[in-house]
N, C-alpha and C positions, 0 to 999 in steps of 0.2 A: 566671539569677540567681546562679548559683554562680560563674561569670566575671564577673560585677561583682565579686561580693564577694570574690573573690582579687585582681583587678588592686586592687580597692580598699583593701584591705589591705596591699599592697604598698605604696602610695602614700603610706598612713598609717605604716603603719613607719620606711617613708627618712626622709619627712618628719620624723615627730617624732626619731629620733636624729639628723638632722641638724640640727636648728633647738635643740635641746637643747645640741649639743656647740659648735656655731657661736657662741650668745652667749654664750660662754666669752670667747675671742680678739674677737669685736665689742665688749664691753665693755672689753676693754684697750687699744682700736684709738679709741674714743671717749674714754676719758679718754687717749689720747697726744695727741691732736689737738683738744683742750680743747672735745669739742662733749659739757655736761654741763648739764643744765636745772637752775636755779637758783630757790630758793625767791622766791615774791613772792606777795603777799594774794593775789593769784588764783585760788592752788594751794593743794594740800593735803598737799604735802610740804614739810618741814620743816629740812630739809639735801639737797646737792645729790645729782644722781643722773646717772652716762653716760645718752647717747642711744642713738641706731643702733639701739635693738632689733632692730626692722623689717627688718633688712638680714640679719637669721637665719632669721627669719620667711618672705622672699623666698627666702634660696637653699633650705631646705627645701622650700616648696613648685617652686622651679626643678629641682633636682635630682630631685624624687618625679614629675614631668612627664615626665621624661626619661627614668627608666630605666622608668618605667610604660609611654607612648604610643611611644618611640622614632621611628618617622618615620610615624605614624599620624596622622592627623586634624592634618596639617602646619600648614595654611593658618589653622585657628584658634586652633591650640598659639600658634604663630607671634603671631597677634592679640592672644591675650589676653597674652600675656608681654610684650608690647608696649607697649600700655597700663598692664600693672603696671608694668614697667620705668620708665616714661613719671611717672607720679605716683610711685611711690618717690623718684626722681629730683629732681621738683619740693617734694616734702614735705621732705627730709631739706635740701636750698638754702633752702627758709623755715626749717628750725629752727637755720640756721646764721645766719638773718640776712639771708641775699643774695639773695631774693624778695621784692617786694610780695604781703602777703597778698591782695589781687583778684585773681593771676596762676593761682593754684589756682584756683580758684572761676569766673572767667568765659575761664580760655584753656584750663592743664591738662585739666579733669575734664571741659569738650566734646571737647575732640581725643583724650582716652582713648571717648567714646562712639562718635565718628565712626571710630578703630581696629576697632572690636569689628564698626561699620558694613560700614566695608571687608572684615574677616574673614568676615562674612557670620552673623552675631549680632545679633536685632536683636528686638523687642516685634513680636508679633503679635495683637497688640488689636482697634486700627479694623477690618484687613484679614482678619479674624472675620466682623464685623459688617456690613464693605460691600465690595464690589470696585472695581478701580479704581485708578486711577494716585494720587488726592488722600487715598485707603487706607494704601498703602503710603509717603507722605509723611507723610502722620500718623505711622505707626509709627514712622517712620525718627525725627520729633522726638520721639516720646517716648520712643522708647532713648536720647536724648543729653537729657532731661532726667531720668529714671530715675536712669541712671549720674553724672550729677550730683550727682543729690539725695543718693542712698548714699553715693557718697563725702563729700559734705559732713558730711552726719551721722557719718560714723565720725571724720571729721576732727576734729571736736569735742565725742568722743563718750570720749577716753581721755583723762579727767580723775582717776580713781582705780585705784590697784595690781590690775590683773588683772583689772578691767574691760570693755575693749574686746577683748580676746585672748579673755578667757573665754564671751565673746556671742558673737563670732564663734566658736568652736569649737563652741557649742553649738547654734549655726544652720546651720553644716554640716554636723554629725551629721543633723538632721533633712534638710538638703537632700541627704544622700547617700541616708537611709533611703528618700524617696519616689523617687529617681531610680531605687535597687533593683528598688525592688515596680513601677517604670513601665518596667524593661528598660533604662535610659540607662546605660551603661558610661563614656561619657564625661564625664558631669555626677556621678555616684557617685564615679568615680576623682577628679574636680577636686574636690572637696570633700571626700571624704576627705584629700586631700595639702593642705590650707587646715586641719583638723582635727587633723592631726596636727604641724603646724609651728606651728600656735596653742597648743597645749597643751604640746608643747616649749616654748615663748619663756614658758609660763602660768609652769613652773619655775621662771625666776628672778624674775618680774614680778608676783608673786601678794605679795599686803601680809606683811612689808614688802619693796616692791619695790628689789631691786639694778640693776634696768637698766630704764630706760622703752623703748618701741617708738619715740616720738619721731611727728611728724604722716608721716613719711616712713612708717612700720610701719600707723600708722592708715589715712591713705588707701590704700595696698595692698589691708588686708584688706576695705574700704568698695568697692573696685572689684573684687574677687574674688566679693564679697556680689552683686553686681550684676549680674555678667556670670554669676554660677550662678542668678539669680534667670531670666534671662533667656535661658539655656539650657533651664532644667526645662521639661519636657512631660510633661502627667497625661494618661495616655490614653482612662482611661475617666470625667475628672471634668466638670461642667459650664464655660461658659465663666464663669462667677462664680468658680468656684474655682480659674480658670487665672488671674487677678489679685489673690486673694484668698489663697491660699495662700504666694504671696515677703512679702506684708505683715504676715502674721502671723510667720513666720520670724523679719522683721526687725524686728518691733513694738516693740521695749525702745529702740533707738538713732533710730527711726522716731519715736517719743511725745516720747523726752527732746527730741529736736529740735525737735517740736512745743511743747514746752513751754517751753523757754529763747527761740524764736521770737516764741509769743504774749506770755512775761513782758517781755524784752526790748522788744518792740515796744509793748508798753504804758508803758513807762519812757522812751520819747522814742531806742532805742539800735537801732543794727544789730545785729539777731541774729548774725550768722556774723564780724565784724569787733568786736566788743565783748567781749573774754570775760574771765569771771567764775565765783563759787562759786554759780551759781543752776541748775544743775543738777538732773537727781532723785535725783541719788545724793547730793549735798549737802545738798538739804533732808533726806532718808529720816538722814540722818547729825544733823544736825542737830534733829532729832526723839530724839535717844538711841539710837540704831543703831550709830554708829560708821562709820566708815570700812568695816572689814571684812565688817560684819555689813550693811551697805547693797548690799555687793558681793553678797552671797552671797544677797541677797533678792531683788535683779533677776535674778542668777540663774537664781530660783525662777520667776521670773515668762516669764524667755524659755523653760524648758523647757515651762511651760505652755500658753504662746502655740504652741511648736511641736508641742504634742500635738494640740491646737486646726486647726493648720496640717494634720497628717495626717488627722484626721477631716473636715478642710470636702474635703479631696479626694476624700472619699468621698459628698459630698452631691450632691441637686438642685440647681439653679438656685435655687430658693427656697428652702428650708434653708440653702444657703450664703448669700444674701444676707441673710436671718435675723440670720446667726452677725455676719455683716459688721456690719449694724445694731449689735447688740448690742456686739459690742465697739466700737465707734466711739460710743454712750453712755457705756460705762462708760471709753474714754480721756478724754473730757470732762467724766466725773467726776473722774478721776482728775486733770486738768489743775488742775481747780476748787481742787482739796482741797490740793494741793501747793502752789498757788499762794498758799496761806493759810500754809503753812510758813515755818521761819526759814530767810535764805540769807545770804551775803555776811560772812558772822558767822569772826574769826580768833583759832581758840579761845588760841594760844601765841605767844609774840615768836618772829620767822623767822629759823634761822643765820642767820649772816654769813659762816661761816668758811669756806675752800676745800676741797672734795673730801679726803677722804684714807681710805683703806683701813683 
């Protein structure tokens, strides 16, 4: 335990003073090359703001990989940097414009699963439960629909200042905590250096935000979320809480997805191709919350969720599926009750004016 929590420490350090000091120069590199998101009803910013966050975010955790594992555990370093590399790539060309938004969603985020495949990273669900060649085909699709699905939710998941950086940091703390107490050096170190590059970038992206992350930063940290979800091993928990514990983790970005899904889909609209102020951080805003104080309440809710996550690892099979039930009520109350909320609402007339310091 004491060699995790050093290499992982380590990991978090590089990380965070690199991803801190890096979107310094990323934002003067984004507004020289005019890639700066511009107010429109959709958003909930009000004058324009640089992009590129993401690209701090990335070599933080590139750099904490590097001087952490060095040429250790090559073949999957390798993989997963691949796949980030891979959707950082495709995020940041759709926020420039020069992507069809389908290309993420049905080319991108399978061929980052199918990487993670090749790496030798992959759901071990069915192949629990049955043996068998048609086992390990199972699995193999549903690591490429997994790593889909997370990425997609984070992809439209950073709608508010310090939002999606700040979930993801606090879902890597818990995904590093359990990797600790389960012996994983390698999944503690990855998520620590994802915790620490998120909470650097948190610095300047926390309301009022000076630099967004941009979809390029989003789907990074959505496929980091993914392939840590899908590395963890609980060694001593039930197999209810070897698929029950990454959904709790990621339940705040997991629900809002659910929720803009079912609203949208009931409105005649594409969930993941239509976007809009009907979020949960919107409506919770919308209720008298405010922006920041919406932020700081999901917050609340993902720490919860991962205390949640640590205790269902310490359950039975039925206890954990209990807790599963239970929270899977209370999201459908919660879908219910939101859905009654106000959304789409633009509380101030939007600049117009161009960028200026």
């Amino acid at each position: 335990m004491s060699e995790a929590m050093g290499t992982g420490l380590l990991a978090f350090t590089v990380a965070l003073i690199v991803s801190m000091s890096v979107t310094i120069p990323v934002r003067q590199l984004a507004l020289r090359v005019g890639m700066v998101d511009q107010p429109s009803p959709r958003k909930v910013h009000l004058r324009p703001v640089p992009l590129l966050g993401g690209l701090a975010i990335y070599s933080g955790v590139l750099l904490a990989l590097v001087v952490s594992f060095g040429g250790a555990a090559f073949t999957q370093v390798l993989g997963i940097l691949t796949g980030a590399t891979l959707v950082i790539l495709v995020g940041t060309l759709d926020d420039r414009g020069l992507l069809h938004h389908q290309v993420k969603l049905f080319v991108a985020m399978p061929i980052a699963g199918l990487i993670l495949l090749a790496a030798g990273i992959h759901a071990q669900f069915f192949s629990v439960l049955f043996t068998g060649r048609a086992a390990a085909i199972a699995d193999d699709a549903l690591t490429i629909f997994w790593v889909t699905g997370v990425t997609a939710s984070f992809s439209i998941f950073d709608y508010m200042d310090g939002l999606c950086g700040g979930i993801a940091a606090i879902a890597s703390f818990f995904f590093a905590t359990l990797a600790i107490l389960n012996g994983q050096i390698f999944v503690s170190t990855l998520a620590a250096a994802l915790m620490g590059a998120a909470l650097g970038f948190l610095r300047w992206n926390f309301n009022p935000a000076k630099i967004f992350m941009g979809d390029g930063g989003a789907m990074f940290l959505g496929f980091m979320m993914a392939t840590l979800a899908l590395k963890l091993r609980l060694n001593a928990s039930s197999h209810a809480a070897d698929w029950l514990v990454p959904i709790f983790l990621l339940a705040i970005p997991l629900f809002d997805t659910t929720l803009v899904s079912i609203s949208r889909s009931r409105r005649g609209l594409l969930p993941f191709t239509t976007p809009g102020k009907d979020h949960t951080g919107h409506r919770l805003a919308n209720c008298g919350l405010g922006t920041r104080y919406s932020v700081l309440l999901l917050y609340l809710f993902a720490t919860v969720f991962g205390v949640l996550g640590v205790a269902a690892s310490r359950m039975s099979t039925t206890h954990a599926s209990e807790l599963g039930a239970a929270a899977a009520v209370a999201a459908l109350i919660g879908v219910t009750l939101l859905e009654r909320a106000p959304y789409e609402r633009q509380g101030r007339k939007l600049s117009k004016v161009p960028f200026t310091e």
